[in-house]
N, C-alpha and C positions, 0 to 999 in steps of 0.2 A: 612413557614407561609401560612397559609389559606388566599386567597382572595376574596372580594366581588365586585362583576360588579357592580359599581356605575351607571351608566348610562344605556340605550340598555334596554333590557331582560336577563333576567338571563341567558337564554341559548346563550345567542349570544356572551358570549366572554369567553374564555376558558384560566387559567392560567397553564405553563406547565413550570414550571421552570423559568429559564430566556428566554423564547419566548410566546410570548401573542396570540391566536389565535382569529381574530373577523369572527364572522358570517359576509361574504361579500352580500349587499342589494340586493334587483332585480331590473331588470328593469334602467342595466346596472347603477345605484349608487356604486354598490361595487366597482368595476372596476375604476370608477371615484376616490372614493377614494384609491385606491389603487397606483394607475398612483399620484395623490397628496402624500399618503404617500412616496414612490420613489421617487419625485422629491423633496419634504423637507427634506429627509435622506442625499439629496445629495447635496443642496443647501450648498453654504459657510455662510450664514448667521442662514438660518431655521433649519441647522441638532444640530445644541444645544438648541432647542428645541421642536425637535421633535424623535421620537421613532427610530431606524435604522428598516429599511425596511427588510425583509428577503424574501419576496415573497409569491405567492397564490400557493396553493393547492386546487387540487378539487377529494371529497369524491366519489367513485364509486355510483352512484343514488343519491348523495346526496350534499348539498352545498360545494359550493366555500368558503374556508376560507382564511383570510388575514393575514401572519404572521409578526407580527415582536418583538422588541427588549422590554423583560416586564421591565419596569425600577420602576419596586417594587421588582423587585427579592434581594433577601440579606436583606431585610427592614423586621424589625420583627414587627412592628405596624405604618404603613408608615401611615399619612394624608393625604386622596384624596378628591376633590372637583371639578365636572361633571357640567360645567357651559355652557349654550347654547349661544352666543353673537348673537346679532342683534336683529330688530324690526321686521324682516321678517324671519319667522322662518320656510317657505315652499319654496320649489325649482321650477322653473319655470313651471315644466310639472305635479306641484299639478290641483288635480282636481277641479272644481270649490266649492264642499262638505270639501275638505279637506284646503283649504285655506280659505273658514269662520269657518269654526273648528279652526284654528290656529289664525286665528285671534281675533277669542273671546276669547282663552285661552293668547294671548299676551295683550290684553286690562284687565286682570284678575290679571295679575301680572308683574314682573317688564321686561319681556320682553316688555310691550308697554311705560313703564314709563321712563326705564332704559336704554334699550337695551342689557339688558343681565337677565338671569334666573339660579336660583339654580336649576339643575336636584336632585342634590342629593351631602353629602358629609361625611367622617367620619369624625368627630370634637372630642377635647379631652372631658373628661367628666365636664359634670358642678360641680359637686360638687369634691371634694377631696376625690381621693380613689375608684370612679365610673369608670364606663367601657366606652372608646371610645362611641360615638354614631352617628346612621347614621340619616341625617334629609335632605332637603327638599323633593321636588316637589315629585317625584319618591318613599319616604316612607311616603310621606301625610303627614309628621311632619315638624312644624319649619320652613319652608318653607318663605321665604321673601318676604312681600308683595310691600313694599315700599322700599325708600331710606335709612333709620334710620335701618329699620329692616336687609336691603342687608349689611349694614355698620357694624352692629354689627354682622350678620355672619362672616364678613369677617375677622372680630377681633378676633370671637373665634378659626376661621378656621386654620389664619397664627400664627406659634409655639409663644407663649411670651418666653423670657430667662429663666423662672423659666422650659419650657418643654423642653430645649438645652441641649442633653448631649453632 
């Protein structure tokens, strides 16, 4: 099955079977994450759920990728949903330009209200017999502005029994 980068840039994460590759960040973020993915792979608590670690590669001239474990692999129409958590949604060494950018876009939606943000999700279709659909933040649709709104994504998101095979 074909998959879609819910989150990121489209070019930043690469499905290859059962091994996921991400575009690893600059400005030693990848790295960081990569050293987190490794130690939640291996944590007694964190590694159910989180991804197994396989390790970094780096392209001749060209990026560092992160790989690990794709746990969409075998799923013919899997439901994903790319949620950012917290109020503070830049890292300490944002610039001062990029931390009012983030900040007015957390006062915009439920990252300032909630503490968490739809990036993006495939949900089943709303009507009977329609095609999966991808919605928030990330395809500018559906996107949750509030509480009632984040609520009711979240209803459409997680399966009801009628979509349990």
């Amino acid at each position: 099955a074909m998959f879609l980068a819910i989150g990121g840039h489209g070019d930043s994460i690469v499905f290859e079977g059962p091994v996921l590759r991400k575009k690893m960040q600059s400005g030693g973020r990848g790295q960081k994450e990569a050293d987190f993915l490794k130690f939640a792979s291996e944590h007694i608590v964190m590694r159910d759920f989180a991804p197994r670690y396989i390790g970094t590669v780096q392209e001749p001239d060209g990026p560092g990728w992160i790989e690990m474990e794709n746990l969409l692999h075998g799923l013919s129409k899997p439901l994903v949903m790319d949620i950012k958590m917290g109020v503070q949604t830049f890292g300490p060494d944002a610039t001062e330009d990029k931390k009012q950018e983030q900040i007015k876009k957390a006062r915009k939606s439920t990252s300032g209200s909630l503490g968490v943000r739809v990036i993006g999700a495939i949900v089943p279709p709303s009507s009977t017999g329609g095609d999966f659909e991808c919605i928030g933040y990330k395809f500018k649709r559906d996107e949750p502005t509030d509480e009632a709104s984040f609520a009711a994504c979240l209803r459409r998101f997680l399966p009801s029994p009628q979509l349990v095979l």
